[in-house]
N, C-alpha and C positions, 0 to 999 in steps of 0.2 A: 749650228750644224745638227744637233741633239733633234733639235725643235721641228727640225725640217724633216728628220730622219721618220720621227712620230709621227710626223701630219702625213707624209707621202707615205707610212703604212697602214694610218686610217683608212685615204682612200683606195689602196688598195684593198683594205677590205670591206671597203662599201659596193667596191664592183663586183669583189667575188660572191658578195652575202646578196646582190642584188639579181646578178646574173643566176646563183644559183637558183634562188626563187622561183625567179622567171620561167628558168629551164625545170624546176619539177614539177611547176604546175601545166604546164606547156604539157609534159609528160602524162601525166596525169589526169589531164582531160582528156587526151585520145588514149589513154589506155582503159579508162572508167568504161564498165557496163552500164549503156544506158537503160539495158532492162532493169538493173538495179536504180537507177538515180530515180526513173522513173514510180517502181514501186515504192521508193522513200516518199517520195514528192504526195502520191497518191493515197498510202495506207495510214503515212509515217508521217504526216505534215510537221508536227511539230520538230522534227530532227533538225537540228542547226544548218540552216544553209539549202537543203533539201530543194524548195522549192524554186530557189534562185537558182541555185545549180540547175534544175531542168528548164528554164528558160533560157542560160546560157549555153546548153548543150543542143538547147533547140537551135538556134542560132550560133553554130558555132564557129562557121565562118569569123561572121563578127569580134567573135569571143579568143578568138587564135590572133586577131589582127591588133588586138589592145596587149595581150600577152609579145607579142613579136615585136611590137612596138616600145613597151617595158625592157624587156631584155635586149634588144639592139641599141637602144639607150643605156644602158652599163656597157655592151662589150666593143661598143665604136666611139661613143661619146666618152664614157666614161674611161677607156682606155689612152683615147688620143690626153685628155688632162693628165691623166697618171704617166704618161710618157712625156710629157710637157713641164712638168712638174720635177717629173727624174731628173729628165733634162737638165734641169736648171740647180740641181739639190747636187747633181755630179759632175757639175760644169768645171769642179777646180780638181776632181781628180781625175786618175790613169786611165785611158781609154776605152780598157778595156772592159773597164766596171759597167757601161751603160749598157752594152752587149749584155752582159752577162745578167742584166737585171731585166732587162727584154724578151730574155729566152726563159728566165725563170716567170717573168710575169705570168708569157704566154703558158707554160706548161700550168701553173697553177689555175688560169680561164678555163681550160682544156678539160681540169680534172675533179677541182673544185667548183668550178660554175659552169658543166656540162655535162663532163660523163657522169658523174656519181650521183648529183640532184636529179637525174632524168632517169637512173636504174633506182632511186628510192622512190621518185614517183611513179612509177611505172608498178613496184609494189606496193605502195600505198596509195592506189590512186585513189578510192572514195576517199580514206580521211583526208589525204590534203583536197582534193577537191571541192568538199563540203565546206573545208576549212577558207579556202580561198572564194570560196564564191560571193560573200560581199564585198571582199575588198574590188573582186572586179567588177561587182556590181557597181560600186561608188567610181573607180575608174571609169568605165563606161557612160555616166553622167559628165565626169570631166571633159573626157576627150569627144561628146558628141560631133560637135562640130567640124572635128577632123574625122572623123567615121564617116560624116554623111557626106562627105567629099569623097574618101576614099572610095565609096561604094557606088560613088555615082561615074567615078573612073575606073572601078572595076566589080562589077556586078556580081560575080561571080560572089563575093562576100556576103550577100544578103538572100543567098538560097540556104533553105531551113533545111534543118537535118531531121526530119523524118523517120520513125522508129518502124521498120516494116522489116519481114522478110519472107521468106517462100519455101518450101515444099525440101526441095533441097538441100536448102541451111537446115530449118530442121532438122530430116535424116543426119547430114554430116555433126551439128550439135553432140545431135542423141548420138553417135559413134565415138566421138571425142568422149561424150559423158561416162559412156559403158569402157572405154579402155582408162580412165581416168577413174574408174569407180565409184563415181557421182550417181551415176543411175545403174540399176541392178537389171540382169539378164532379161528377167522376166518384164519390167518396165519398157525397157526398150524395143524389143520382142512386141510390147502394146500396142508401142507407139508407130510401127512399123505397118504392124496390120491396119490403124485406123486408116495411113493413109490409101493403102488397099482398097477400103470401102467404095473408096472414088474409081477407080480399078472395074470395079464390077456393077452389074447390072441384075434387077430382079432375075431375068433370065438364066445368069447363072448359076443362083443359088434355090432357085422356086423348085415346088416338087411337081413333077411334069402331071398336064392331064391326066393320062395313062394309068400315075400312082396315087392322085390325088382321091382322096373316098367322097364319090358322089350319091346323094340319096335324093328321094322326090320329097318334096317336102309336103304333102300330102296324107303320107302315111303317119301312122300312128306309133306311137313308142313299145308298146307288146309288140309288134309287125317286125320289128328292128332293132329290139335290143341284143337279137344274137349276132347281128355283124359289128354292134356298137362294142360287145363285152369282147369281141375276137384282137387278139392280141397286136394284130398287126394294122390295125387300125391308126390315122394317125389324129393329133390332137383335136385338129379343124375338121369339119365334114362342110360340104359344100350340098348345099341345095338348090334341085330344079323341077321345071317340069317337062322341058324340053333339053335339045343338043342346042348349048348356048346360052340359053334363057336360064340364069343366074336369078334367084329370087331372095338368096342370103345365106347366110353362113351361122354353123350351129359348135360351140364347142363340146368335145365328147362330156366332160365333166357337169356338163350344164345337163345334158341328159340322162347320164349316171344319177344323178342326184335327184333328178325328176321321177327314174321310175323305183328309185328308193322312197321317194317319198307317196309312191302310191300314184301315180299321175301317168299310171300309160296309157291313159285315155287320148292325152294329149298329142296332136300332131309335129311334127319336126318343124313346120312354119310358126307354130305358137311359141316356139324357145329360138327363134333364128333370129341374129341380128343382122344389122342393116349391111351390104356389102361397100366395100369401098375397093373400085378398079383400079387395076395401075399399070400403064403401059410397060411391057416387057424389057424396053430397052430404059429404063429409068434407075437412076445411081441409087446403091445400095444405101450410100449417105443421108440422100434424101429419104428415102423408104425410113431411117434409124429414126430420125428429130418426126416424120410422120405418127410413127408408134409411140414415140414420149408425148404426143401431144392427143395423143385417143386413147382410148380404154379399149378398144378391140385393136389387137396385137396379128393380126393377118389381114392379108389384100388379096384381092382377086386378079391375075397377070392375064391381061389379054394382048393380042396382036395388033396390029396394024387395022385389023378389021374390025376389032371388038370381038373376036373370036374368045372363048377359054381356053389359054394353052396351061395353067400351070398355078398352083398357089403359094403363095409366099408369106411367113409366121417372123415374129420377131425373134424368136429363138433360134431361126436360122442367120441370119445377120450374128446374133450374139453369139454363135458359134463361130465365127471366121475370127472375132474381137480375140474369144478363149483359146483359140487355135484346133478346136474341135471338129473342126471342118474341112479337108481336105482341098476346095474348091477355092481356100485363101493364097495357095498356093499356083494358081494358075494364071 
């Protein structure tokens, strides 16, 4: 009776130690950050398990159906034997003992091989995750043959889990981050105006014909160094000869420095470079990665007609980023 007593406590604790398992890895993979798994895999290769684990999370359908399959094997198979077995270990005593060893079995499945392994994985979910991801890798080999059945009666299994998100998640992220104080005012604040950028167009933040400083580019540097030295001048000057007829653009500094060094003989077209247009209704986004990849940091805003309505500097885009710009608000 001793003997039997032993053996049917073994298996009980082969299903709860089994079940548990099941169940916090189970956890633990749907609660693991795949941006996280992913950056192990990527930066971090060498990290135990690392890269196996982002194959498995790639596929995680798959990866849920060897895990479900594991653990419903301890808490139906392995339970109906451990009740079969009672059965038979309490066959010569009082009634009411089998009850009573049925209700406690179940309470210990319940607590020990569900809730508790599934609230530890759910906090540890990278370490056990990294930790388990060969053994399911090796499972996974075993059970192929019954996967590529299952998947061929239910499809749904074999759709990849894809690392994307949008616009939206972002912002709510960055909200959760800032009242969690992961990320700091000013950060989030950043990350709010970049998406803005998208929001606006040259037009709204260019400085209108009107204010923009045009000169001929003809004339000579003595002719014009009193409206260049006037304060209210702004960085870019725009050069023509006509209403329209754009011939290039001249930075103030590049002509400060010309008639410093003796050269006002020189014309406004001698120091002007080359102009680059930009439709008015074009994303402030695009206009930013345009400036990172040229040395001349303004564009020329025309209209629909090719008209000049307006000209646009990189230091106004970087003004909406700073918050120095009122027009990020609109």
């Amino acid at each position: 009776m001793g003997q039997n007593i032993l053996l049917l406590a073994i298996f009980v604790l082969i299903v709860l130690v089994g079940s548990a398992i099941c169940s916090g890895i189970e956890a633990a993979l749907l609660a693991v950050n795949p941006l996280h798994v992913n950056e192990l895999a990527t930066r971090r290769p060498n990290v135990f398990g690392a890269q196996r684990l982002e194959k498995l999370r790639h596929r995680l359908g798959r990866t849920l159906t060897i895990v479900t399959i594991a653990n419903n094997s301890f808490n139906i198979f392995g339970s109906l034997m451990v009740g079969s077995y009672a059965s038979y270990v309490f066959q010569h005593g009082h009634g009411i003992i089998m009850p009573i060893f049925s209700i406690g079995f179940t309470v210990l499945v319940l607590i020990l091989g569900e809730i508790l392994p599934k609230a530890l994985g759910a906090r540890l979910s990278l370490k056990i995750s990294l930790s388990s991801a060969p053994i399911l890798h090796f499972l996974s080999i075993i059970m192929r043959p019954l996967l590529i059945l299952l998947e061929q009666l239910l499809p749904v299994i074999t759709a990849k889990n894809e690392i994307t998100t949008d616009e939206a998640e972002i912002r709510q992220m960055t909200k959760l981050g800032l009242q969690t104080g992961q990320i700091e005012a000013d950060e989030a604040e950043m990350i709010a105006k970049v998406f803005q950028l998208n929001d606006l167009t040259a037009k709204d933040l260019m400085t209108p014909r009107v204010e923009a400083p045009t000169l001929s580019g003809t004339k000579t540097l003595d002719k014009i160094k009193d409206i260049v030295i006037a304060k209210n001048i702004s960085q870019w000057i725009v050069l023509g000869d006509e209403v329209d007829k754009i011939i290039g653009v001249v930075s103030r500094d590049k002509i400060l420095t010309a008639l410093l060094k003796g050269h006002a003989n020189l014309t406004t077209a001698d120091l002007s470079e080359e102009v680059e247009f930009v439709p008015e209704m074009v994303k402030v986004d695009r206009l930013l990665t345009g400036f990172n990849n040229d040395t001349n940091s303004v564009r020329v805003v025309v209209d629909e007609f090719g008209g000049f309505v307006g000209l646009i500097g990189a230091q106004a885009v970087l003004a909406v980023l700073a918050g120095w710009s009122q027009k990020s608000n609109t």
